[in-house]
C-alpha positions in Angstrom: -43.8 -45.2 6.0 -40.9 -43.3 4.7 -38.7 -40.5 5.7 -41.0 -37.5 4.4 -44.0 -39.0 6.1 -42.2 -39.2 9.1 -41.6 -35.5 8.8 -45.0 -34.2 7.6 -46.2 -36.0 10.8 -44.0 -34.4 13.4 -44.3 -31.4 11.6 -48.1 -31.1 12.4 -47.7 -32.4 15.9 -45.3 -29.5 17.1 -47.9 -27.2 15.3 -50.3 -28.8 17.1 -48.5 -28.8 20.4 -50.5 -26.9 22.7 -48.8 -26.4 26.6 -45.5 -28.7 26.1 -42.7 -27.6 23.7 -40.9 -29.8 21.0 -38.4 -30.8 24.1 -41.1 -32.0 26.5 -42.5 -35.1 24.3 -40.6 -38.0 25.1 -40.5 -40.2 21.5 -41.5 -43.9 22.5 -41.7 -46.9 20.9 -44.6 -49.2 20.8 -43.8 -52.7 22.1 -45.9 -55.6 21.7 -46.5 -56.6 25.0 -49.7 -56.6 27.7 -49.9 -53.7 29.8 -52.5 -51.9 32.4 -53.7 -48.4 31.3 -51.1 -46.9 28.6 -49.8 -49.0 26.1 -46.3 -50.9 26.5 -42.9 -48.9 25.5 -39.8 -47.8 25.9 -37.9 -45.0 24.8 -36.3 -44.2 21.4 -32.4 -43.7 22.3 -31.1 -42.5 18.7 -32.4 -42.2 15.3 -30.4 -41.4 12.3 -29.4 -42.7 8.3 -28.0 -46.4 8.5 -25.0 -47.3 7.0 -23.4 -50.4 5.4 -26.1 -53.1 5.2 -28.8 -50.2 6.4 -27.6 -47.7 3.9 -30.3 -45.4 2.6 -32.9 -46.2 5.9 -33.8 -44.6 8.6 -33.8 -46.3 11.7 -34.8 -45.7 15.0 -33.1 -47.5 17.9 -34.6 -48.2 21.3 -33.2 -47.9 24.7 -34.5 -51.4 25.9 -34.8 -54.7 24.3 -38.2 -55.0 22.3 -38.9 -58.8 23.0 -38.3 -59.5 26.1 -37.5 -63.4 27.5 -40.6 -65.1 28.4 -43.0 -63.3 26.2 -42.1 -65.2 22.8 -44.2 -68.3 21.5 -41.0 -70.0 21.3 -40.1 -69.9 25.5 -41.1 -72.9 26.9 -44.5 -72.2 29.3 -45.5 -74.5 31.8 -49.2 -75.7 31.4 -51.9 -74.9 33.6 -53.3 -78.0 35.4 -56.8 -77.3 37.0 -58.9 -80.1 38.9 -62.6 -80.1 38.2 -64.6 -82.7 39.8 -61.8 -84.7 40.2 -60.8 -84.7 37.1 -57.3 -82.6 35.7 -57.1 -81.1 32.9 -54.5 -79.1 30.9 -54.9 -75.4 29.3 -52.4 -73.0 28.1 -51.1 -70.5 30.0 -51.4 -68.0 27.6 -54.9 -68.0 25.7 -56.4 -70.6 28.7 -57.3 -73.0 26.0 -57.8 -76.8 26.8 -54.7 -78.8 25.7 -53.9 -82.0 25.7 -51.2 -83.4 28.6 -48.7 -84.6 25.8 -49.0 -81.4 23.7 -45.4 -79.7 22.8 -47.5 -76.2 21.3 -51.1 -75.1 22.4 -52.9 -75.5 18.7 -54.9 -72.5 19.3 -52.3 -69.7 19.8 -48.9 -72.0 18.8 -47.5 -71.6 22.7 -44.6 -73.6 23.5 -45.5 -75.8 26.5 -44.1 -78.7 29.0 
């Protein structure tokens, strides 16, 4: 996306804008992250032209951290251990996936595990 895109697109959502003014839409960011009923954000706190390295962008930053500890492939999860007929057996706490009890990373989703 660039810059006039950007605009063309807010342009036809304040035209668009039926009970709420311009100053009533919060702008939110998208974060990739599981959530219940709306999807996960947080706010935009400034957007503007970079400068030295950024020069010639547009950048928006957010109010919040967008990756958040815990929720990266790379933090260490503990695996799930789960008895079944008295047997254990090891799955990944994030996709639930049957591991093996020596595995450093689930090999269906790449999980980091101990």
């Amino acid at each position: 996306m660039n810059l006039e895109e950007l605009k063309n697109i807010v342009d036809e959502t304040i035209k668009h804008l039926y009970r709420e003014g311009p100053k009533d839409v919060p702008v939110l960011i998208t974060i990739s992250e599981s959530s219940m009923g709306a999807r996960a954000s947080c706010s935009a706190k400034y957007g503007g032209m970079g400068f030295d390295w950024e020069q010639g962008q547009f950048r928006f930053e957010a109010s919040e951290p967008l990756v958040r500890k815990g929720n990266s492939l790379k933090d260490v999860k503990s695996v799930i251990q789960i008895d079944f007929n008295g047997r254990n057996y090891y799955c990944c706490p994030k996709c639930m996936q049957k591991i093996s009890k020596n595995d450093i990373y689930c090999r269906y989703c790449g999980q980091k595990v101990k």
